[in-house]
DOLUM-204099 format. One record per residue (C-alpha): residue in one letter; x, y, z. Coordinates in steps of 0.001 Angstrom, whole numbers, padded with zeros to 6 digits, always signed. Example, Ala and Ser with C-alpha at 12.3 -4.5 7.8 and 13.67 -1.06 7.14 Angstrom:
2
A+012300-004500+007800S+013670-001060+007140
//
This chain:
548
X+090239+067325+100083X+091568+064063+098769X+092941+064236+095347X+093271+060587+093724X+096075+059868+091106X+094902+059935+087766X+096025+058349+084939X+096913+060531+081866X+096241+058827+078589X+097240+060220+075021X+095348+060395+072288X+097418+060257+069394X+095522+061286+066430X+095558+064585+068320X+099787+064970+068360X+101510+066952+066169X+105058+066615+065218X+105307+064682+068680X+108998+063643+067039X+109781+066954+066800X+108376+068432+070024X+109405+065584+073105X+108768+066823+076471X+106009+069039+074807X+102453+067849+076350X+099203+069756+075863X+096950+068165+078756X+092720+067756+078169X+090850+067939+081720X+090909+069529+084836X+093604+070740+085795X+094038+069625+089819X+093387+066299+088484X+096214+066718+086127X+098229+068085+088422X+098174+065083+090976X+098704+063019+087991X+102343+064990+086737X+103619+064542+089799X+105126+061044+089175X+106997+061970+086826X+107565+065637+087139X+108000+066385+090746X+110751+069293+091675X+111208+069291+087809X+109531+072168+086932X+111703+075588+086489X+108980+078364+085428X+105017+077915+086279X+103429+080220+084508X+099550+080519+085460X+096631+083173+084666X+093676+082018+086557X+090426+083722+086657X+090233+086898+087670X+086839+086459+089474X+085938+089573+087844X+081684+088571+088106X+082000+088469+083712X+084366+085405+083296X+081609+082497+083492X+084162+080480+085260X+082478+077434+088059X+083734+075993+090729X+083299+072277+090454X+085829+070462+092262X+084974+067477+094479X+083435+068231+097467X+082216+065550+100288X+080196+067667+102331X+076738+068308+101599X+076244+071604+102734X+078930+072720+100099X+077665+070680+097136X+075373+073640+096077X+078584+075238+095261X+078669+072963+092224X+078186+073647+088813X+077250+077162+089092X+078096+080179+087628X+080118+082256+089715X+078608+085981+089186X+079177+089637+090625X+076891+089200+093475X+077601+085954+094500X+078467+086650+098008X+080758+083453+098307X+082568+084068+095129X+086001+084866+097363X+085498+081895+099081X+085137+080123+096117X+088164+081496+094497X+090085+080921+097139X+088928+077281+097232X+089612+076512+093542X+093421+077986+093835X+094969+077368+097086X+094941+073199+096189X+096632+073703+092923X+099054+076167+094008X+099612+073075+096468X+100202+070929+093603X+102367+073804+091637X+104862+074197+094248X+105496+070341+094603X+105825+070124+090583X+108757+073051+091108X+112294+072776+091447X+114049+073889+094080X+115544+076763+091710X+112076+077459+090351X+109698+079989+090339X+106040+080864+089970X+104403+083448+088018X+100864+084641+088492X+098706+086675+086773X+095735+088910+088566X+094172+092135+088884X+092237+094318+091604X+089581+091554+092628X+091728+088777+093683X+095276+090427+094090X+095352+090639+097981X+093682+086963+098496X+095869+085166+096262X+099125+087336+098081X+097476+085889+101211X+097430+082016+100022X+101325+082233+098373X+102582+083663+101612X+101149+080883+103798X+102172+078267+101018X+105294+079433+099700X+106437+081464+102868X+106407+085280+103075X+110296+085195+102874X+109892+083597+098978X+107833+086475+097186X+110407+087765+094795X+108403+090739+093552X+104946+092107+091768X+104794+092871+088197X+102864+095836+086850X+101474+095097+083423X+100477+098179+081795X+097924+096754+078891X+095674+099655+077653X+093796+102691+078533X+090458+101688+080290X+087384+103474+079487X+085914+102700+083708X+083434+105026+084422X+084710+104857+088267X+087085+107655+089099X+090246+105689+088447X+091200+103743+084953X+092584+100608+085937X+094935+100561+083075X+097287+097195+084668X+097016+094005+085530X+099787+092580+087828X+101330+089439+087581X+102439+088150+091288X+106081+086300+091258X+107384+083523+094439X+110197+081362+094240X+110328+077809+095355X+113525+079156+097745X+114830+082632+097095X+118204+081584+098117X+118684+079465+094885X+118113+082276+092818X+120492+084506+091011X+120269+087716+089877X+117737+088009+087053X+120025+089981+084225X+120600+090438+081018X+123441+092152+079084X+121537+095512+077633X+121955+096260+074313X+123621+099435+074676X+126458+097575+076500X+126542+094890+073725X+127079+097636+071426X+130121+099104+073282X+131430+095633+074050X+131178+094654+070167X+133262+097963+069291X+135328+097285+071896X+136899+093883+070587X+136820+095687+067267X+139360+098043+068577X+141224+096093+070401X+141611+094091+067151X+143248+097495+065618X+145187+099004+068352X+146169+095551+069963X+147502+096119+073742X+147386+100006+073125X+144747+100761+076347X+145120+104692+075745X+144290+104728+071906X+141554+102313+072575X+140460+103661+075347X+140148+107362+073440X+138690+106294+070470X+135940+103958+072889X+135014+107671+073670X+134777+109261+070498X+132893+106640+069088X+130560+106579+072062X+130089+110529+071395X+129679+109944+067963X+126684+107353+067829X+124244+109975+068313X+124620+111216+064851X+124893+108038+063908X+121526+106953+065016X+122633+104642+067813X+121578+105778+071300X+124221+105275+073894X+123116+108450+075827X+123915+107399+079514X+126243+104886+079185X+129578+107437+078393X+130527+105286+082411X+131446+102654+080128X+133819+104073+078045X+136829+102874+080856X+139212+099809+079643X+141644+098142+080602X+143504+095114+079505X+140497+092776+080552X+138129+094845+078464X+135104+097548+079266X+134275+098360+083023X+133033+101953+084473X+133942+102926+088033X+131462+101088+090346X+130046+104196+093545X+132030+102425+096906X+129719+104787+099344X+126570+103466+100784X+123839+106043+100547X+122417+106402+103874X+123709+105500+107466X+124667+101591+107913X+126826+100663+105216X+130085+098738+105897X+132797+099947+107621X+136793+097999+107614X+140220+099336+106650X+141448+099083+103520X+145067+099430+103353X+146342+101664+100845X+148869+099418+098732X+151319+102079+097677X+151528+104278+101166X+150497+101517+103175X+148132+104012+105012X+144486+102906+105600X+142840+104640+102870X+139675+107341+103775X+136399+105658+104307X+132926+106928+102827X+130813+108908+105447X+127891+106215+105589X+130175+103497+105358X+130700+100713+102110X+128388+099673+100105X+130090+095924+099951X+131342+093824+102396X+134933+093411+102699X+135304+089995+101105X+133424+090892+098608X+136420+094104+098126X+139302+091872+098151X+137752+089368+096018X+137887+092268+093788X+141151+093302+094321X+142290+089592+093383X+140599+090032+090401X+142585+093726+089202X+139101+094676+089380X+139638+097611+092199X+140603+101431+090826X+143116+102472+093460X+143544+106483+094126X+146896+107854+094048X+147278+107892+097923X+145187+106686+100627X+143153+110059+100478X+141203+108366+097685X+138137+105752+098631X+138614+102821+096397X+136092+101969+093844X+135214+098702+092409X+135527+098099+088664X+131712+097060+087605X+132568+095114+084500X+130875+095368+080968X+129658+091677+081014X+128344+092556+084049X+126657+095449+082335X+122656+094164+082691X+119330+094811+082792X+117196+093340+085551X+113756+092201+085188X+111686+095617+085981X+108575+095423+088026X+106879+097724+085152X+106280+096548+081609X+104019+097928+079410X+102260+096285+076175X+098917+097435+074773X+097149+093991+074761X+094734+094099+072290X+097740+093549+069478X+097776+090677+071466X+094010+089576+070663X+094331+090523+067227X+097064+088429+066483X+095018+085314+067902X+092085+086262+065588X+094763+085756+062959X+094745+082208+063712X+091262+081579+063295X+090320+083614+060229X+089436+086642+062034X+086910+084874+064376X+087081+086270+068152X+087531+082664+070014X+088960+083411+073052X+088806+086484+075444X+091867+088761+076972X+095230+086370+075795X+098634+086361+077438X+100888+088434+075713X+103488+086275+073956X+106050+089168+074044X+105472+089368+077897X+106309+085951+078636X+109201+085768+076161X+110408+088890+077984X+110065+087526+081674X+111386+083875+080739X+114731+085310+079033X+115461+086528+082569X+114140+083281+084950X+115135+080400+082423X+117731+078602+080261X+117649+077166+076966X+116659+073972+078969X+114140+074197+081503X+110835+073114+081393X+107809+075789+081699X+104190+074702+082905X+100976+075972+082780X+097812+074762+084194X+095358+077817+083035X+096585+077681+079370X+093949+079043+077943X+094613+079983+074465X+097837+078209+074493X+100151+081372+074476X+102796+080089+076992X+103488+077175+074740X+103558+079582+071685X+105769+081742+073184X+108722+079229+074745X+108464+078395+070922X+109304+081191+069577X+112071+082293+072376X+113387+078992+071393X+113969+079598+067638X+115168+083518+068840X+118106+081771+070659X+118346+078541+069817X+116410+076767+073013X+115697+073793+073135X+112815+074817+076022X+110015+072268+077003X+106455+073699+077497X+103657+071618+079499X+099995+073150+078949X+096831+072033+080971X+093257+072941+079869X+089615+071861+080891X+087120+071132+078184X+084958+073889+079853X+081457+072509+078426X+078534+073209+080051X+075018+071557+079904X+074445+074350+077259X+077119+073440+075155X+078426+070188+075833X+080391+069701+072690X+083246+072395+073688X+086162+071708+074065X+088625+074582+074275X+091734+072469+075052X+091462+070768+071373X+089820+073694+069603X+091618+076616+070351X+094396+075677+072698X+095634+073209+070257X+094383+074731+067125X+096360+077449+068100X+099756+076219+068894X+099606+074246+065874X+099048+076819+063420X+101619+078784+065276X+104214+076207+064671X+103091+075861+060783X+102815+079595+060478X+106211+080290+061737X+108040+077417+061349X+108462+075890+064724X+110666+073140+064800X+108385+071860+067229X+105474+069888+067496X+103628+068583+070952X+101670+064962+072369X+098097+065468+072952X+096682+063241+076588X+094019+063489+078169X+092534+063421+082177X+092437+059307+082349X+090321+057408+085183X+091440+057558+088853X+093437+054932+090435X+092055+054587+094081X+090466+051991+096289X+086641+053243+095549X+087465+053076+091391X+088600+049783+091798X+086706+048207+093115X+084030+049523+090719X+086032+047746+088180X+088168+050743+086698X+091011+049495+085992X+093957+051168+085143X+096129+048781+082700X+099110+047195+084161X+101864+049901+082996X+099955+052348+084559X+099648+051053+087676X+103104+049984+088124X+104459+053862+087620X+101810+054777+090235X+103267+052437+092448X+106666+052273+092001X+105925+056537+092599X+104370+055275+096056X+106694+053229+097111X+109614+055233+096481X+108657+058743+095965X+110287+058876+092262X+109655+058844+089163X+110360+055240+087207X+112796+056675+084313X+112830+053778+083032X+109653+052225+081667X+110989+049861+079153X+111677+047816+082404X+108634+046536+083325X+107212+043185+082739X+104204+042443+083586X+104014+038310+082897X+106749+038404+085628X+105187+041231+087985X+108015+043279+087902X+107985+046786+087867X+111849+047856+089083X+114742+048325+091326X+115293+050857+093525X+118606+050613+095747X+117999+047196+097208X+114604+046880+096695X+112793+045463+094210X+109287+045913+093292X+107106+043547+091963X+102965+044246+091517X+100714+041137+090892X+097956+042412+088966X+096178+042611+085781X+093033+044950+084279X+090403+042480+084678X+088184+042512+087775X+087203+038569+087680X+090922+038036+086857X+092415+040431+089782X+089957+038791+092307X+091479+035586+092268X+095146+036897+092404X+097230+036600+095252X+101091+036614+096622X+101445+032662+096382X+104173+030533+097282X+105383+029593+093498X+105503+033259+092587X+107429+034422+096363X+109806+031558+095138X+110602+032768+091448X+110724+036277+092821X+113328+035263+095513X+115389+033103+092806X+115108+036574+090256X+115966+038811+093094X+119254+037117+095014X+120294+039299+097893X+117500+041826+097614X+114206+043001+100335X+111204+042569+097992X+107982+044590+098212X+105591+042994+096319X+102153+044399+096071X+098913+041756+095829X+094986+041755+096064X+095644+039220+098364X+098897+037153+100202X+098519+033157+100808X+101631+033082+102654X+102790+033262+106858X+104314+036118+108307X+107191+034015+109425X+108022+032997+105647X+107752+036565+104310X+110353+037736+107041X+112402+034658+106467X+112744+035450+102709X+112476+039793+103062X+109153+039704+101620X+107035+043012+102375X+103709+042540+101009X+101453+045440+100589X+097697+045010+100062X+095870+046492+096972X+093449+048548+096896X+093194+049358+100255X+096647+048718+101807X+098274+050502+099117X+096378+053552+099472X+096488+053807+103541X+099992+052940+103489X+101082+055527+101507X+099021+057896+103249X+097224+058681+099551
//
């Protein structure tokens, strides 16, 4: 299925704070058409996708409506997708696998995708992300334990699960974060080392005693007394050196007081032996007293994390009260995101930087929540949202993008005083052959980022560049780009690559190949090459040349 560019237009009386909240975008219309149309601009930028499709539960009223060509799949259109519907898989499967497409183009190579499912879709979707994504990138699944289900079939289903892939597993890192027992003992640390200076012993006693002592104090450090080593680089424990089971590692260490290879563990290392003398380098390796002591490696405090768990649990229905609190108690949209849950997974997968998209918004909770993890730490975190009108010949007036996924990130940000606002755009027209020749026109700015994207496979960063009384739309290395054209079909009929505009383009463009793109070229083939002309025909040319 062909998706053509669209254009994505914003409609300004529906910002808010747009000063305060740049790179924020809440997106009106459907949301593979949106997709195709961020990718201009936003291509291997994306660092967290964060999506909750339907659940093709039978109850969700969700229909499948994409383009289709062939007439014995156009009855798939505009229908309510229901229990029985013995296609409904199909259909699913149909509606995601393009925009998962799309979602892994938009990524970064360090990114990562998030999904959330349950029972009735689990195994397809696993099915699509390993094909797309490549078995080798699934990171892990996420068990979301929400609430006790009141099923009548012999098992509650009391979870939800929340599928994770990365755009290349080996740009990720280890998903930690310091816990806050070992922030506690790290914080008293520095607090005694303040007191007793380079004294390790006292330090290292009272560490101890304190640690023993929080109990009573109401602090709960129970299973953490491994901390309570130090030496003069701070807070480590003594890291296990034996692998568990049969096939660890297996090297001589030299002991570096007998000079004796030291004993080994039965099953071998747990590390490699780089990894062991990068260690010792470091001060970081406990020695025995004699070689009849295995070496351990010092696991430091800052190194003292958390990692992302594959269980969380959250009752979710604190969740859908505290959306009815933004619309005066009214029940406006079913089953939210948890804004604790994403704030939890994107303080392991993100940095105060990164941008965060996604294209099933719903209720705008991903937005609200990069918000708020922004003003916990001080983030300056960008948050793109995508959501379809969803009106139906019943109710063709609603519009849940502007009245409830908007509605309620904006009262969010007024209620808790975001510094933060967002631009509102919308799903424009399409910019391909069959629109324009209808006479669709996109206007001239938007048509030159499109092309410039076309011909060069980036994103024009700088718009303030283009001119369109000269053509002009950029440089790129030694090219530049030039696109005669202008949003009126009588107009664009008569235009053509002439020889007084090849001329002034040659003059402006000394020493550079120029691509310029024309409804029509009045010039030889022998001239173009002469003067490194390469003219591309619009519509059609453009489109089949960039394989579009």
């Amino acid at each position: 299925m062909s998706i053509p560019f669209h254009t994505l237009d914003e409609a300004p009386k529906l910002d808010f704070q747009a000063d305060k909240g740049e790179g924020n975008f809440i997106i009106e219309g459907d949301n593979l058409l949106a997709l195709k149309a961020l990718l201009p601009q936003y291509a291997g930028k994306v660092k967290v996708v964060c999506i909750d499709p339907p659940y093709n539960t039978g109850k969700e009223d969700w229909v499948y409506n994409d383009k289709l060509n062939s007439p014995l799949l156009k009855e798939w259109f505009n229908k309510i997708i229901s229990k029985d519907d013995l296609t409904r898989h199909d259909k699913w499967l149909c509606m995601i696998t393009p925009r998962i497409k799309l979602l892994r183009e938009l990524l970064s190579d360090f990114g990562v995708i998030f999904i959330n499912l349950d029972d009735n879709e689990l195994f397809s979707a696993k099915s699509v992300l390993d094909e797309i994504f490549g078995e080798d990138n699934y990171v892990g699944n996420l068990i979301w334990h929400t609430a006790t289900d009141n099923n009548p079939r012999q098992i509650a289903i009391e979870h939800e699960y929340i599928l994770c892939y990365a755009k290349d597993i080996k740009n990720q890192n280890s998903w930690e974060m310091p816990t806050e027992k070992g922030k506690h003992i790290q914080a008293k640390y520095e607090e005694l080392k303040n007191v007793f200076k380079n004294n390790i012993e006292k330090i290292q006693t009272d560490l101890r005693q304190w640690i023993k002592d929080q109990s009573k104090n109401g602090l709960d450090l129970s299973g953490v007394s491994h901390y309570s080593y130090v030496d003069e680089k701070g807070v480590y424990y003594p890291g296990n050196s034996s692998n568990t089971r049969p096939g660890g590692y297996t090297y001589d260490i030299i002991h570096p007081k007998t000079k004796k290879p030291c004993d080994k563990p039965d099953y071998g290392y747990r590390f490699k032996e780089e990894t062991f003398w990068d260690a010792d380098k470091k001060g970081d390796v406990l020695w025995g007293e004699d070689e009849h002591s295995i070496p351990k490696i010092k696991k430091r405090i800052d190194t003292a994390t958390e990692k992302l768990k594959s269980y969380y649990y959250e009752d979710n229905r604190a969740t859908t009260a505290q959306l009815k609190t933004f619309f005066d108690g009214k029940m406006v949209f079913n089953n939210p995101k948890s804004v604790n849950l994403l704030k939890h997974i994107l303080r392991f997968v993100c940095n105060g930087n990164d941008l965060i998209l996604d294209s099933f918004s719903g209720s705008g909770t991903t937005m609200h929540a990069v918000m708020d993890l922004n003003k916990e730490d001080g983030g300056n975190r960008k948050c793109i949202l995508v959501q379809m009108t969803e009106a139906t010949e019943a109710d063709p007036k609603m519009n849940i993008c502007k009245d409830i996924t908007r509605e309620r990130v904006k009262r969010a940000i007024e209620k808790y005083g975001y510094k933060s606002g967002f631009k509102y755009l919308k799903v424009g027209i399409p910019i391909d052959p069959e629109s324009m020749l209808s006479g669709n026109l996109p206007t001239f700015k938007q048509f030159a980022k499109y092309v410039y994207y076309l011909c060069t496979g980036e994103y024009l960063k700088d718009e303030k560049q283009i001119d369109e009384k000269s053509y002009f739309i950029g440089i790129f290395k030694k090219e530049a780009i030039y696109l005669i054209y202008e949003q009126d079909y009588d107009t664009l009929t008569r235009l053509a690559l002439n020889l007084p505009i090849a001329e002034k383009i040659v003059k402006e463009q000394k020493g550079k190949k120029c691509i310029v793109y024309a409804p029509a070229c009045f010039l030889e083939e022998d001239y173009l090459k002469e003067k490194d002309i390469e003219y591309v025909g619009i519509p059609y040319n453009l489109f089949k040349k960039n394989g579009q």
